[in-house]
C-alpha positions, 0 to 999 in steps of 0.5 A: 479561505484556503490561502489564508489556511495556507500560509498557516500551514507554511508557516507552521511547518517550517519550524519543524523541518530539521526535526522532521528530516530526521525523523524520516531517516532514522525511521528509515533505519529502523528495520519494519520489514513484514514478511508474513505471516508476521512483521517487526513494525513495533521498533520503528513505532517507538522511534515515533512515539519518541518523535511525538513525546519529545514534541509534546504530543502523547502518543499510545502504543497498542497490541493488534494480535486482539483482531484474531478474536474478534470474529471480524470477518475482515481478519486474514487468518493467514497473519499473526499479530503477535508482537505487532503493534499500532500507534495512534493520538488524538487531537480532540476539536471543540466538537463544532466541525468535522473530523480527519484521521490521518492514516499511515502503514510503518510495514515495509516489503523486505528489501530483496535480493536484487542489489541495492548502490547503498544499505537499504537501511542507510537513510542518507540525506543526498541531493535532496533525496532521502535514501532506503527501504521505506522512504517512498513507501511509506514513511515520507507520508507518515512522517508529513502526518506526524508533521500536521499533529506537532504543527497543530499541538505545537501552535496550541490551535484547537479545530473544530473536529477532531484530528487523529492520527495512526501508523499501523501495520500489516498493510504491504502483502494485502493484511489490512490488520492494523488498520482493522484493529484501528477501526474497532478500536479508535471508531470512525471519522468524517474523512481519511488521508493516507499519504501513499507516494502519489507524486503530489497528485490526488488519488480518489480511486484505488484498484482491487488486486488478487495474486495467485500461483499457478503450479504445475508438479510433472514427472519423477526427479529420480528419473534424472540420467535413469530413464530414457524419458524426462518430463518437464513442465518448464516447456509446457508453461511457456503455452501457460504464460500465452494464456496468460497473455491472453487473459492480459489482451481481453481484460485490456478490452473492460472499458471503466466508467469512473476515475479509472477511464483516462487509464490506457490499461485500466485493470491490468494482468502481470506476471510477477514471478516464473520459476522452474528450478533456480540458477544458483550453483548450489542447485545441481543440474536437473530436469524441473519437476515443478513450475510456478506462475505468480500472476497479479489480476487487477480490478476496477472498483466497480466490478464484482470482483468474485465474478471476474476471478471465476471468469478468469479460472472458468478460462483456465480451466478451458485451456487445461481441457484444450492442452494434452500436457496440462489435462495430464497434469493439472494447473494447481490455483493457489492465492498467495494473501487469501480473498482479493482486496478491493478497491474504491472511488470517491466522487470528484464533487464530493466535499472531501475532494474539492476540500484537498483539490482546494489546499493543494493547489493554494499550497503548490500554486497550480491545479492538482492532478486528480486521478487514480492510483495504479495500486491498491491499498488500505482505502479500499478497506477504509471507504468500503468497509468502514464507511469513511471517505477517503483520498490518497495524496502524498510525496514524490519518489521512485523505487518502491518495492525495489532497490534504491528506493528514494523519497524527494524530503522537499514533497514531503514537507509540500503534502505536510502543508497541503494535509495541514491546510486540508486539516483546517479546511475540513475540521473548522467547516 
């Protein structure tokens, strides 16, 4: 059956591939940037809800900022949602089958300050890659959701479940918000796809993720050419980033029992930034007085999270004790996005799995790779907390969260057939 959903789907695609390009580069163009605690996601959503009218599909525009009322205890209270909002349409079915929604995020990380060989926000179409900010992450995948919506509207065919769709905002930084405001607004499903940048593999597991700062404030600037004696906490942190180092050894020691298990380092420690001054030339010469760690704790789905961090901050305070430098001056534990994000795991016999394993490999002609993804994101928010199943698969491409980040346009156009399939598969079973 998944063949023959198969050659629908190509051939319902096809038709739409020019459009479809353009879409991408102009939403590539199209600043979303989040840096929280807001974001500026609503320009890019217009442009999609222009994409989806002048294909004859009606699409709603609607505020988030409601979830800071809520009560929703899911609800950082370090965001705002003013002025963000999300997109979302529905493709109701005949009632006699299961449902889909397609998640996707339109918030983008700002592009940096590391030099970009072209504008973050040029969109060019080269040597099949699309270019810029977004592309990989995640606007190819959003744009092969709104390619299964105009497919199936444009064909006039009718599935049994209902097909939704919805681009929201405040994923990157671990906010969660739009997809928070989807739930109590747009209710549930039978099963969720996001298509994150997973190389046309199937991810049934996400990791859980915390970032924390670790800071530590020493000595007097004004003692800089005052006093015989300057102290500095950049030496001593080098001691710190070997704690660090350690706490990486022992975690690389958690041996999962899941999707995760193939995993050379399964819930790995990274240091993410290290600062103690700056090297720009409008900074004067100085002893530090501060220095930051910002280190990235990973989880395996089936931990408890709570349990591991206070581990983890009970062995930092056991290196404090033993360090003269950090007793006097003490180790500040700051988390960056508040409360870690969790992560989740689809078995790989459940139905929603085998029905993608089914489509993928009658669109791509060989067996998918199932696996893990080396990241969390909103389906760990999604499977846990909303009680939806759901898997990532989406296109092929690099340089996410870093400059010259690309998206291949022919994967894109591969993970459209491929969730097209699955949408007929699933909704007409």
């Amino acid at each position: 059956m998944s063949r023959s959903s198969a050659r629908d789907a190509r051939r319902l695609i096809h038709p739409l591939q020019g459009d479809l390009k353009q879409l991408l580069q102009q939403l590539v163009r199209t600043n979303s940037v989040a840096i929280p605690p807001g974001g500026d996601e609503t320009p890019s959503q217009l442009v999609l809800q222009r994409f989806f009218r002048d294909q004859g599909v009606g699409a709603q525009l609607y505020a988030t900022e409601f979830i800071e009322k809520s009560g929703n205890p899911l609800v950082r209270k370090n965001r705002s949602y003013r002025g963000r909002k999300n997109l979302s349409t529905r493709l109701s079915g005949t009632g006699r089958g299961k449902s889909l929604l397609l998640n996707g995020h339109m918030d983008t990380v700002p592009a940096g300050k590391a030099p970009w060989s072209r504008s973050p926000w040029s969109g060019v179409y080269r040597g099949g890659l699309v270019h810029g900010l977004g592309s990989f992450d995640m606007k190819g995948g959003l744009v092969a959701n709104a390619a299964v919506i105009c497919a199936l509207k444009k064909s006039g065919i009718r599935t049994g479940g209902d097909i939704l769709f919805e681009s929201v905002v405040d994923e990157e930084w671990g906010g969660g918000g739009g997809t928070i405001a989807a739930r109590l607004r747009e209710g549930g499903a039978d099963a969720c796809i996001i298509p994150e940048g997973t190389q046309l593999d199937i991810y049934r597991a996400t990791r859980g993720g915390f970032v924390v700062d670790l800071s530590v404030d020493a000595g007097d600037p004004a003692a800089y050419f005052s006093t015989a004696e300057v102290v500095s906490p950049a030496i001593p942190c080098g001691r710190l980033l070997g704690w660090v180092e350690a706490c990486a050894k022992q975690r690389a020691q958690v041996r999962p029992r899941g999707a995760y298990a193939s995993f050379s380092d399964p819930v790995p420690v990274q240091v993410l930034a290290v600062q103690s001054n700056v090297l720009d030339p409008e900074i004067p010469l100085s002893v530090p007085s501060r220095a930051i760690l910002r280190v990235y704790f990973q989880f395996l789905p089936e931990e408890d999270v709570d349990a591991v961090i206070q581990g983890i901050k009970d062995a930092l305070q056991q290196f404090q004790a033993n360090d003269p430098f950090f007793r006097k001056y003490p180790i500040q534990w700051t988390p960056l996005i508040g409360a870690p994000l969790l992560g989740h795991e689809l078995p790989a016999d459940h139905a929603w799995t085998r029905c993608m394993a089914g489509s993928a490999a009658a669109v791509l002609g060989r067996k998918p790779v199932i696996t893990a993804a080396p990241y969390p994101c909103d389906a760990g928010l999604m499977h846990r907390d909303f009680a939806i199943p759901t898997l990532l698969f989406g296109p092929c491409g690099a340089g996410a969260h870093n400059p010259d980040e690309y998206v291949e346009f022919d994967s894109v156009l591969r993970t459209a057939e491929v969730l097209l399939t699955a949408a007929l598969e699933w909704a007409n079973g």
